[in-house]
Structure formats: structure tokens, C-alpha cells
VMD Tcl script that draws the C-alpha trace (Angstrom):
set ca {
  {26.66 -32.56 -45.05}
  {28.93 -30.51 -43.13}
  {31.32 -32.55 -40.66}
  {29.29 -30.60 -37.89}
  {26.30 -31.81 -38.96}
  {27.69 -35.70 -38.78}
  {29.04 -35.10 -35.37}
  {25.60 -34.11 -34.86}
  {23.64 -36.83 -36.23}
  {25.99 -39.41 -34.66}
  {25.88 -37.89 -31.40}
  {21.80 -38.14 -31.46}
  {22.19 -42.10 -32.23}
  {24.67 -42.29 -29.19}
  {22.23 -40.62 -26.96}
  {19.12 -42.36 -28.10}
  {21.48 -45.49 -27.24}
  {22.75 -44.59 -24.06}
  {18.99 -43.57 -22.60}
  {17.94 -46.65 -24.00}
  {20.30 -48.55 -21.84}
  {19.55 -46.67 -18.42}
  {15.99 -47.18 -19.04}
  {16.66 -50.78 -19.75}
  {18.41 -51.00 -16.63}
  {17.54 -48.35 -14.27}
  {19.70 -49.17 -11.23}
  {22.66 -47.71 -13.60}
  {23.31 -44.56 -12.82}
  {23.89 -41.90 -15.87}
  {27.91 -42.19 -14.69}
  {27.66 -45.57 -15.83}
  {27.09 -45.01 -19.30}
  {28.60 -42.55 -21.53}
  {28.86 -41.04 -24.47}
  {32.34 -41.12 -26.36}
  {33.40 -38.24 -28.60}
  {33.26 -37.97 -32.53}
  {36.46 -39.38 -33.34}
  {37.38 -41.05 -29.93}
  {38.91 -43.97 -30.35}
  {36.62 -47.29 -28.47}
  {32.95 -48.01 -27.92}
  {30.65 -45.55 -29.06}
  {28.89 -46.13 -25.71}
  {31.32 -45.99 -22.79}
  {30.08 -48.47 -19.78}
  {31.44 -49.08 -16.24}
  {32.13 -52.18 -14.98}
  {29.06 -53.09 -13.48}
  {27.36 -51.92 -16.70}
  {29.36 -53.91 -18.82}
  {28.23 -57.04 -16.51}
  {24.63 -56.49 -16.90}
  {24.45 -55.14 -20.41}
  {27.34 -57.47 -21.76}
  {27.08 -55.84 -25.50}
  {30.18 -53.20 -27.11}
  {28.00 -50.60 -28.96}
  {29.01 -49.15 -32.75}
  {27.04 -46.84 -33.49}
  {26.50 -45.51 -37.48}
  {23.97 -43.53 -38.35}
  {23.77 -42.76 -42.21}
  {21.55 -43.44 -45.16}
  {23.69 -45.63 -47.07}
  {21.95 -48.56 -45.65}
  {18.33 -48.57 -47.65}
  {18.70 -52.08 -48.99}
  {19.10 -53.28 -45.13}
  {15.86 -51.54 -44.14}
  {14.39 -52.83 -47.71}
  {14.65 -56.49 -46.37}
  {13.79 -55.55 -42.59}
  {10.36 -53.77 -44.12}
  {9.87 -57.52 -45.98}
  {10.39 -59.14 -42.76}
  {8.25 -57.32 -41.09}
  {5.28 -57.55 -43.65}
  {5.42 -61.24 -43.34}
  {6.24 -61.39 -39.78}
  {2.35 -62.53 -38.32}
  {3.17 -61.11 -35.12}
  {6.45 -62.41 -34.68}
  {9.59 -60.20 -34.22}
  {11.22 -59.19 -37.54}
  {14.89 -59.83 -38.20}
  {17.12 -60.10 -41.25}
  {19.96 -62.38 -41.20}
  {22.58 -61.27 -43.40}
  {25.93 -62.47 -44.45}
  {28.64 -61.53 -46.84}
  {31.46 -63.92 -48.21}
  {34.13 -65.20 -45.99}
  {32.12 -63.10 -42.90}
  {30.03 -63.84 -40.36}
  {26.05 -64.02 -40.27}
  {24.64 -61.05 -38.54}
  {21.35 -60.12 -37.15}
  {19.28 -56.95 -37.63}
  {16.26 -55.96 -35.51}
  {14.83 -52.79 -34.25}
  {16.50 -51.10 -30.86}
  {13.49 -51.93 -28.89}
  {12.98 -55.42 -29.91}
  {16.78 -56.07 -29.33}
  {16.66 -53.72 -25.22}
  {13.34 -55.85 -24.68}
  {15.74 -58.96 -25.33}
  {18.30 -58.36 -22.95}
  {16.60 -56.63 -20.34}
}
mol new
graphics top color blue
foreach p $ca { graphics top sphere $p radius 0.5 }
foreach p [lrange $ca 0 end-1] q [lrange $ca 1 end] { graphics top cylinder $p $q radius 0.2 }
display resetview
């Protein structure tokens, strides 16, 4: 993959992100949540003050394919999940726990 082609497919996670969030919210304006450049150092997603006090969540965004077993266990919550949200809970050593679930579930959570 060409480093265009990252910049690319990063850029199209940021903005699926950042509409996400306006549409959450939608008394932000679009000047209250940005993009950041490929390479910029910060938040993936840039947010203004008041944005930051609504949304109250600092944004990393990766997109790349080197996370199959991740969407492995997320597909086995989900098949077992009788109508209830899916999530994986995963932890390595001396980290902490995190929690994976889709973008949607996770905007209809803190909207």
C-alpha cells in the first residue's frame, strides 16, 4: 500500500468519525470538530471546547487489517448476543481491560 493510499484510508475513518459526532450532537457546528492531518501530532479528531464538554472522549483513530482476531471475537459476541449489544472485553498482561463495540452502538451511548 502506497503511503498515499494510508493517508487515504485513515483520513476516511477520521471523517466517518467526525460526521458521526456532529450528527450525534447537532448543535456543534462543523468548526467544532476537525480533522487532524496524517502525521499531526494529537487527537485524530480535533474538538473545541464546548465539544470536548459534551462529547468528553479523545479519538485514535487506526484503520488497518491487522486486527482480524478482534473482529473474530466481536462476530462470537454478536452470534450469542440475543438481542443484547455485543462487546468484547479484552486485556493484555500488566494493561488495562478495554472495550470493543461497533461506532453506532458506542455514539447511541453517549448521545
Amino acid at each position: 500500500m502506497t503511503p498515499l493510499s494510508k493517508k487515504r484510508k485513515s483520513a476516511l475513518l477520521q471523517n466517518l468519525v467526525r460526521d458521526k459526532i456532529l450528527k450525534s450532537f447537532p448543535h456543534l457546528k462543523k468548526k467544532d470538530v476537525t480533522t487532524a492531518s496524517t502525521g499531526q501530532n494529537g487527537s485524530d479528531i480535533r474538538l473545541s471546547k464546548t465539544a470536548r464538554k459534551l462529547v468528553g472522549v479523545n479519538f485514535e483513530c487506526k484503520n488497518q487489517n491487522k486486527m482480524k482476531t478482534v473482529y473474530d471475537w466481536y462476530k462470537q459476541s454478536a452470534k450469542g448476543s440475543n438481542k443484547l449489544m455485543p462487546s468484547v472485553v479484552m486485556k493484555m498482561n500488566t494493561r488495562s481491560p478495554l472495550v470493543v463495540i461497533t461506532l453506532d452502538d458506542f455514539f447511541d451511548l453517549i448521545k
